[in-house]
N, CA, C and O atoms as CSV, one atom per row, in Angstrom:
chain,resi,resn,atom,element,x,y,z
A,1,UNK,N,N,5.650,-30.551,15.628
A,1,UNK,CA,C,5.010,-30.197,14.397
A,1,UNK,C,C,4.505,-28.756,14.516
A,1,UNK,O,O,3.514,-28.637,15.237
A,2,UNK,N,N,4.928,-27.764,14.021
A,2,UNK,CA,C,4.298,-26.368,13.893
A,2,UNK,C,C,3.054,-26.272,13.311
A,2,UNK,O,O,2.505,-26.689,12.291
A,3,UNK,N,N,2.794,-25.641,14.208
A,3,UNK,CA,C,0.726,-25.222,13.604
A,3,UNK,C,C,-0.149,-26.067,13.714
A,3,UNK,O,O,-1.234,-25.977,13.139
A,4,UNK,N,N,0.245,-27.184,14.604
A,4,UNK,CA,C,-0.279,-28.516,14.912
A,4,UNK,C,C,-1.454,-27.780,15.920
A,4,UNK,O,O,-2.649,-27.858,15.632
A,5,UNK,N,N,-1.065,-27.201,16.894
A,5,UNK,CA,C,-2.541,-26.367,17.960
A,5,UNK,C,C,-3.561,-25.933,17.157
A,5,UNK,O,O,-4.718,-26.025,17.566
A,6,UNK,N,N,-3.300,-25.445,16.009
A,6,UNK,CA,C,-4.048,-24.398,15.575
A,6,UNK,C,C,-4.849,-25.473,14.594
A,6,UNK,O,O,-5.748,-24.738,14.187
A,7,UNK,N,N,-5.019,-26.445,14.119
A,7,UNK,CA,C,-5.872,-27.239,13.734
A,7,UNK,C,C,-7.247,-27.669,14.119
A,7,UNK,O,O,-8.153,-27.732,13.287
A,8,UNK,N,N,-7.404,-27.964,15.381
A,8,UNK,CA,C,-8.621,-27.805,15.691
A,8,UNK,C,C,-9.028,-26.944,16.767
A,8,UNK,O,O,-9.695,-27.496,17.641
A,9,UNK,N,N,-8.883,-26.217,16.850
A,9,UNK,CA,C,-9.221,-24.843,17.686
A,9,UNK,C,C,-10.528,-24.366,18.472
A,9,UNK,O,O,-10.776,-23.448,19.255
A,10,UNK,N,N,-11.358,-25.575,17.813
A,10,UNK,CA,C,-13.174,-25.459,18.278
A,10,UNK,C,C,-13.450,-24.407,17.778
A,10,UNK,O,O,-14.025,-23.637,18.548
A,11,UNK,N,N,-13.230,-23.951,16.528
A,11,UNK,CA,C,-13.906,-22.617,15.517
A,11,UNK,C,C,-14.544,-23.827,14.329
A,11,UNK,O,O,-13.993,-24.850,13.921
A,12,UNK,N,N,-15.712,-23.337,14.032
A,12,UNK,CA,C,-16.314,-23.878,12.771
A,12,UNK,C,C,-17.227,-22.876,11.896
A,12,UNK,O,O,-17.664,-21.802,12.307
A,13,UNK,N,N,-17.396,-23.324,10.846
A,13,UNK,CA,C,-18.324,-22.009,9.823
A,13,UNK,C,C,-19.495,-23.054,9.290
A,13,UNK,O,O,-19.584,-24.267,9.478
A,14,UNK,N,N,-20.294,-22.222,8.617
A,14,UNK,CA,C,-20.686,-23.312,7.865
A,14,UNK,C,C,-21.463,-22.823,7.090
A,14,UNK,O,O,-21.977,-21.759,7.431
A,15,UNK,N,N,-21.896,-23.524,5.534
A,15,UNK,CA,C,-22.313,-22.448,4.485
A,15,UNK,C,C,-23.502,-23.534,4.049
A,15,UNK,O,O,-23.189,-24.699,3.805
A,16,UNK,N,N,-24.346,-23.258,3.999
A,16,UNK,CA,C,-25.954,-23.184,3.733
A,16,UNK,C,C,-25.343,-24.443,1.515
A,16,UNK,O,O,-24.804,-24.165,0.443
A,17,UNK,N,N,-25.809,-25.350,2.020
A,17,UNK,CA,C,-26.351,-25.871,0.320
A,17,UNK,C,C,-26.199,-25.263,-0.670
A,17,UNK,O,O,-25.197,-25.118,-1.369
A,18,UNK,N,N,-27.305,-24.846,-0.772
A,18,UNK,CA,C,-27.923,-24.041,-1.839
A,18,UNK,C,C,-27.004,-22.799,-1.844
A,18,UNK,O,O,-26.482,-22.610,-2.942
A,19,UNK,N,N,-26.744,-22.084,-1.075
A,19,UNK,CA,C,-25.290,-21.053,-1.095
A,19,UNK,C,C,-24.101,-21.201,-1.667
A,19,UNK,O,O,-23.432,-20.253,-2.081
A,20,UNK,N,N,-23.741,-22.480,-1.730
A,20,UNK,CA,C,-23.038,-23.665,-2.341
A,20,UNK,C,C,-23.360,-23.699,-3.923
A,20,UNK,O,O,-22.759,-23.422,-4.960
A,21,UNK,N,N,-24.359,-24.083,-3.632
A,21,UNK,CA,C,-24.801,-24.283,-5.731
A,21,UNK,C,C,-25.177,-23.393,-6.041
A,21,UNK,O,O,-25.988,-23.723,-6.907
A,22,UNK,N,N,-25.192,-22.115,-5.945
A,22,UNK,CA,C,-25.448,-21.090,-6.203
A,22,UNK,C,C,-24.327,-20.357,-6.878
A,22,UNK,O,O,-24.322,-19.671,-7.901
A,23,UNK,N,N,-23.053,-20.795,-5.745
A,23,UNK,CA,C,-22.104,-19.985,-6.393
A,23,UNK,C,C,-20.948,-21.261,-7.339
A,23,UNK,O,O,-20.165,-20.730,-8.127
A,24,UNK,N,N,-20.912,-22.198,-7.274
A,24,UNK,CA,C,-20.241,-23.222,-7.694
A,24,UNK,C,C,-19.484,-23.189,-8.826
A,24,UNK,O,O,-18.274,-23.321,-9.007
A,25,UNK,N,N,-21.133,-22.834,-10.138
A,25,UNK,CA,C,-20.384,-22.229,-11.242
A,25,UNK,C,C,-19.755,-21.102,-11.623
A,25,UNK,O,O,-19.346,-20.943,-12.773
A,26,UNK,N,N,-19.624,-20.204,-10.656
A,26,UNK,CA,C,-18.741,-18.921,-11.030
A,26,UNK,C,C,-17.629,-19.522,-10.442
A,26,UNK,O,O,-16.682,-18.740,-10.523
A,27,UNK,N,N,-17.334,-20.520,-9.910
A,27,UNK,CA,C,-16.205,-20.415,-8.860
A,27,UNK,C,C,-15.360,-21.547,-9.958
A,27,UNK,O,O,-14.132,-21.615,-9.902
A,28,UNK,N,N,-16.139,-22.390,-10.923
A,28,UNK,CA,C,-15.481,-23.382,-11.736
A,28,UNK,C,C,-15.190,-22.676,-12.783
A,28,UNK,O,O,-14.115,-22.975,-13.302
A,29,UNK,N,N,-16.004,-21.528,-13.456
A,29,UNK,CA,C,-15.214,-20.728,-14.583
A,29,UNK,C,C,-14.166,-19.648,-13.908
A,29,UNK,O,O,-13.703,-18.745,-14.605
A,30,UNK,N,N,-13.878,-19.759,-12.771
A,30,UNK,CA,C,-12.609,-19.271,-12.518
A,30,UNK,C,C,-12.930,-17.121,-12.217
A,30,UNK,O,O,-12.090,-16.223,-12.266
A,31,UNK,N,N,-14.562,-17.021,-11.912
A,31,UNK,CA,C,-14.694,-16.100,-11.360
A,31,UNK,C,C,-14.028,-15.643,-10.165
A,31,UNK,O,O,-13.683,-16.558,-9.417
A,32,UNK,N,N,-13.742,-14.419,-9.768
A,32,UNK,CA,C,-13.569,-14.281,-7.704
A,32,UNK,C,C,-15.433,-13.759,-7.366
A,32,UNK,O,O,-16.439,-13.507,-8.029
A,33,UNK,N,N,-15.024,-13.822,-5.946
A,33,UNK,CA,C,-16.305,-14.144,-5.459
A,33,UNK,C,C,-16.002,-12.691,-4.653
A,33,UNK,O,O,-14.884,-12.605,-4.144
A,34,UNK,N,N,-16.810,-11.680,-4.520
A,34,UNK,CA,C,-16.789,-10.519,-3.321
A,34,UNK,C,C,-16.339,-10.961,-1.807
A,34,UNK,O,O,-16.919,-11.737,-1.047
A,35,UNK,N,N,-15.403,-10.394,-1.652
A,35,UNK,CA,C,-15.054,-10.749,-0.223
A,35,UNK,C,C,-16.264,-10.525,0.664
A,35,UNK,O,O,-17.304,-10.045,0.214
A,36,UNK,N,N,-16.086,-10.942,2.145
A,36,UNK,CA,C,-16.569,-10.475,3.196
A,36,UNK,C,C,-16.239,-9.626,3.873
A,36,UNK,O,O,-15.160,-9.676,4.463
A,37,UNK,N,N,-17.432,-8.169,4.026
A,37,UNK,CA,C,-16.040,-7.038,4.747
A,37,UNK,C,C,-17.268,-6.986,6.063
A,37,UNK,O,O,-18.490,-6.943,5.920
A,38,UNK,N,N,-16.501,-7.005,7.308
A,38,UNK,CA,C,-17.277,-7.017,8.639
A,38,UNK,C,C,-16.751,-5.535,8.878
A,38,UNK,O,O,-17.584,-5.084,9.664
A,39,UNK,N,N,-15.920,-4.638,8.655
A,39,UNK,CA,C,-15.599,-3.283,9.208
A,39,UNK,C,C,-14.908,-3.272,10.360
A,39,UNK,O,O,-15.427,-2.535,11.198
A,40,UNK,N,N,-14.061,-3.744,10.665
A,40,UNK,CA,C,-13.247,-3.703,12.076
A,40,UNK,C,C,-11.720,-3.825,12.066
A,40,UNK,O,O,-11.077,-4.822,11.739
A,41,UNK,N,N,-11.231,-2.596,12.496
A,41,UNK,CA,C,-9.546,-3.211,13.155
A,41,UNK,C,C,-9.491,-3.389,14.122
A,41,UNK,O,O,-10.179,-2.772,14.935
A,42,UNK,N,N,-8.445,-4.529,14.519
A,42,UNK,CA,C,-8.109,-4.919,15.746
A,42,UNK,C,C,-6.917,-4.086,15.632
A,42,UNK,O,O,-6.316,-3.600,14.674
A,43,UNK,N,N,-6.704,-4.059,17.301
A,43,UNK,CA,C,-5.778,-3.092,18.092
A,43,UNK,C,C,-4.050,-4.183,18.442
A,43,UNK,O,O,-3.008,-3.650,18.823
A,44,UNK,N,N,-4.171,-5.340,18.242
A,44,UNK,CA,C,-2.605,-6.227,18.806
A,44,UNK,C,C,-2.376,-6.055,17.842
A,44,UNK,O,O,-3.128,-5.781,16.907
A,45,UNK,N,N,-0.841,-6.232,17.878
A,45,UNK,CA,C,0.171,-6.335,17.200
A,45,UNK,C,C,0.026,-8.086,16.542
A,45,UNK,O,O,-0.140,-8.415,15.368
A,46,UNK,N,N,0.160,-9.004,17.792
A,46,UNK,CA,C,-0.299,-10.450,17.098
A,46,UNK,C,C,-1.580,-10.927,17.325
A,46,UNK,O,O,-2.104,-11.025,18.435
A,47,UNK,N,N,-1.948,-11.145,16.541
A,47,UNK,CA,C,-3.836,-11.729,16.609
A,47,UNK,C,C,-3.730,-13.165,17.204
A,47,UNK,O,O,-4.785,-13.754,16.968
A,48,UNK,N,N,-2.694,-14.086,18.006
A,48,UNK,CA,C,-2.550,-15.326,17.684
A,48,UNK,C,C,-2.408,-15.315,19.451
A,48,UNK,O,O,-2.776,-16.378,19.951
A,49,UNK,N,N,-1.944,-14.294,20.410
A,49,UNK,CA,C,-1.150,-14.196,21.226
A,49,UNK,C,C,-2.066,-13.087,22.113
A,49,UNK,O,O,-2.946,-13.621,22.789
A,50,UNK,N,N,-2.011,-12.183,22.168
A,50,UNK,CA,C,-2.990,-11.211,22.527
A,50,UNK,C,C,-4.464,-10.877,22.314
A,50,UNK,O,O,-5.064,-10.776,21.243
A,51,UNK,N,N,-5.010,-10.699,23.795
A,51,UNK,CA,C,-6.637,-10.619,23.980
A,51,UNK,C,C,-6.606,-9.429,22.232
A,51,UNK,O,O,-5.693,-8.861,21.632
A,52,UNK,N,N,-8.031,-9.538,22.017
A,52,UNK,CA,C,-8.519,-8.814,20.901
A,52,UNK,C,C,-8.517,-7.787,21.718
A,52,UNK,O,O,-8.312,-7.900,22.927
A,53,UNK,N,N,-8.905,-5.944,20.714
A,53,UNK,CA,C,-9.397,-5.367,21.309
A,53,UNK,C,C,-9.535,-4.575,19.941
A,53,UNK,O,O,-8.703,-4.368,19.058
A,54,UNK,N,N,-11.217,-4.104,20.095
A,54,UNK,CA,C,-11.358,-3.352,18.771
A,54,UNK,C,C,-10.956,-1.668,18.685
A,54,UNK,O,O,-11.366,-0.661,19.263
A,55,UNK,N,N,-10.024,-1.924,17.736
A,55,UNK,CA,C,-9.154,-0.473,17.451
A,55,UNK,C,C,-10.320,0.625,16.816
A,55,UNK,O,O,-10.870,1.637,17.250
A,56,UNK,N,N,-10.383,-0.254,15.388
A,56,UNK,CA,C,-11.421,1.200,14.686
A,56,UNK,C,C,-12.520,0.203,14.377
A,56,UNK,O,O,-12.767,-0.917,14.823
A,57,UNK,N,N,-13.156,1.047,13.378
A,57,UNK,CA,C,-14.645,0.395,13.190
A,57,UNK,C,C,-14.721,1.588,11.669
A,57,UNK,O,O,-14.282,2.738,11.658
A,58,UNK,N,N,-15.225,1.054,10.817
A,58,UNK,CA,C,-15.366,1.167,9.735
A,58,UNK,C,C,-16.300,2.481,9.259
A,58,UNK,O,O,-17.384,1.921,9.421
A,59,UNK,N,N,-16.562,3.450,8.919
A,59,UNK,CA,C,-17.699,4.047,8.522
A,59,UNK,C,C,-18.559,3.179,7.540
A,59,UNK,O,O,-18.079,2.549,6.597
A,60,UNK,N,N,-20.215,3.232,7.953
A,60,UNK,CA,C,-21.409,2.426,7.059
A,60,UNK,C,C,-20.588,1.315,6.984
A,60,UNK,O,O,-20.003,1.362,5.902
A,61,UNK,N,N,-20.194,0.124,7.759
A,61,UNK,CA,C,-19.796,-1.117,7.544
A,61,UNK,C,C,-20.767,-1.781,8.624
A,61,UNK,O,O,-21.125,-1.225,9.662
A,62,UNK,N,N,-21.106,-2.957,8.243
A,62,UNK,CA,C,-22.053,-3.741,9.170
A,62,UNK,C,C,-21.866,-3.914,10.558
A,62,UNK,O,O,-22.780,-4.241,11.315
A,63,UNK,N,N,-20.305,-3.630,11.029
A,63,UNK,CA,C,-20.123,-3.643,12.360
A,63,UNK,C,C,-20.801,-2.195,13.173
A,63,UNK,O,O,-21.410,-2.006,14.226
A,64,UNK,N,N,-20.300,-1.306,12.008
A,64,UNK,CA,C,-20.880,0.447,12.304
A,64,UNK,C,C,-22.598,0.306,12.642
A,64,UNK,O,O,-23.193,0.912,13.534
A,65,UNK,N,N,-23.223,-0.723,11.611
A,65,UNK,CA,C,-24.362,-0.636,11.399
A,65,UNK,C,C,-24.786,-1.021,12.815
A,65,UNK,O,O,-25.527,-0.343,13.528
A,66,UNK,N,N,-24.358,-1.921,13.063
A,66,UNK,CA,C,-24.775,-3.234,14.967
A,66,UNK,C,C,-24.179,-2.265,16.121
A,66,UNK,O,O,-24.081,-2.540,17.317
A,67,UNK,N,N,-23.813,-1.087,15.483
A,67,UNK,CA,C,-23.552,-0.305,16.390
A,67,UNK,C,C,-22.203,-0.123,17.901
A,67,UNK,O,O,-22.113,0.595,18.897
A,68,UNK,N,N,-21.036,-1.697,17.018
A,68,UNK,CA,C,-20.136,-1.482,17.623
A,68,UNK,C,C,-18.954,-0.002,17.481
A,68,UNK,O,O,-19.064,0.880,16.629
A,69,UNK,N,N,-18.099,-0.058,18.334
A,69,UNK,CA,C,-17.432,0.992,18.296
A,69,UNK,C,C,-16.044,0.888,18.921
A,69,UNK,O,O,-15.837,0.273,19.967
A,70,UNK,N,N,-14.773,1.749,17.972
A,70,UNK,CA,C,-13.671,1.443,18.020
A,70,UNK,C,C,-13.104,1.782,19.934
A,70,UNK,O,O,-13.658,1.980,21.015
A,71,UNK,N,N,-12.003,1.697,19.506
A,71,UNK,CA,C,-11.225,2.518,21.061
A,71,UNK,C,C,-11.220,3.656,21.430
A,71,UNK,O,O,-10.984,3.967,22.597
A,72,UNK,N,N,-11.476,4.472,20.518
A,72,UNK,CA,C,-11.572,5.830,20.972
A,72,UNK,C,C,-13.453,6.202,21.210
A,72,UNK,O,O,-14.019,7.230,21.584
A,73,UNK,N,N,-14.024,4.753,20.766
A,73,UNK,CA,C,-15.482,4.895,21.015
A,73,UNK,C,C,-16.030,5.873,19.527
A,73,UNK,O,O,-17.215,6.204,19.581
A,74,UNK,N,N,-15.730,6.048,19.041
A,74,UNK,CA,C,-16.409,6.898,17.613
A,74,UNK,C,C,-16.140,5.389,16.200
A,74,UNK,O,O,-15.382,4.419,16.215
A,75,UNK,N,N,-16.935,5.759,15.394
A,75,UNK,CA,C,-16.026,5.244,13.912
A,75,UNK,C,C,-14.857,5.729,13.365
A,75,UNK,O,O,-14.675,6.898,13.706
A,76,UNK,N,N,-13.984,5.283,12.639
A,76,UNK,CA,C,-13.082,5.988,11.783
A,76,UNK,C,C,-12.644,5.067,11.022
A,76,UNK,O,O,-12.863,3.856,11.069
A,77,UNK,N,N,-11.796,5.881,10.063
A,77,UNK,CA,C,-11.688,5.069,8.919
A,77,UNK,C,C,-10.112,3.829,9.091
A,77,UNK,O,O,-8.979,4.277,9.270
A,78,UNK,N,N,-10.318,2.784,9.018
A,78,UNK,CA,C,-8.686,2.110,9.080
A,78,UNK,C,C,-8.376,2.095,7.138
A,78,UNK,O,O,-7.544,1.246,6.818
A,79,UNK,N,N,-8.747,2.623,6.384
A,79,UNK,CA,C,-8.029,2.227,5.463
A,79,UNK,C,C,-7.108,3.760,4.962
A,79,UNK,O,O,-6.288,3.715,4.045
């Protein structure tokens, strides 16, 4: 069965109730919701197969903010 590993992987999230009913009705009239942007490229070619390794890092993005930093050690822009 393909993609059968990748089912339970021991990754979980989890979103707060009230975060929940908060957004519920925009999500039933068929609003989009703002993505999540963390500020980071990774450096592999496959994300599935190869250790991570952080390529860039975002200018003013929350990763910039926590003060991580790409491969060359500075910010820059991946877009």
């Amino acid at each position: 069965m393909a993609g059968y590993e990748w089912y339970d992987s021991g990754i979980g999230f989890a979103v707060a109730a009230e975060a929940i009913g908060q957004l519920l009705p925009r999500l039933q009239q068929g609003k989009d919701l703002q993505p999540g942007v963390i500020g980071i490229g990774l450096g592999s070619k496959s994300l599935h197969v190869a250790e991570p390794r952080l390529a860039a890092v975002r200018p003013r993005s929350p990763a910039q903010k926590v003060g991580l930093k790409g491969a060359t050690g500075s910010s820059k822009s991946t877009a």
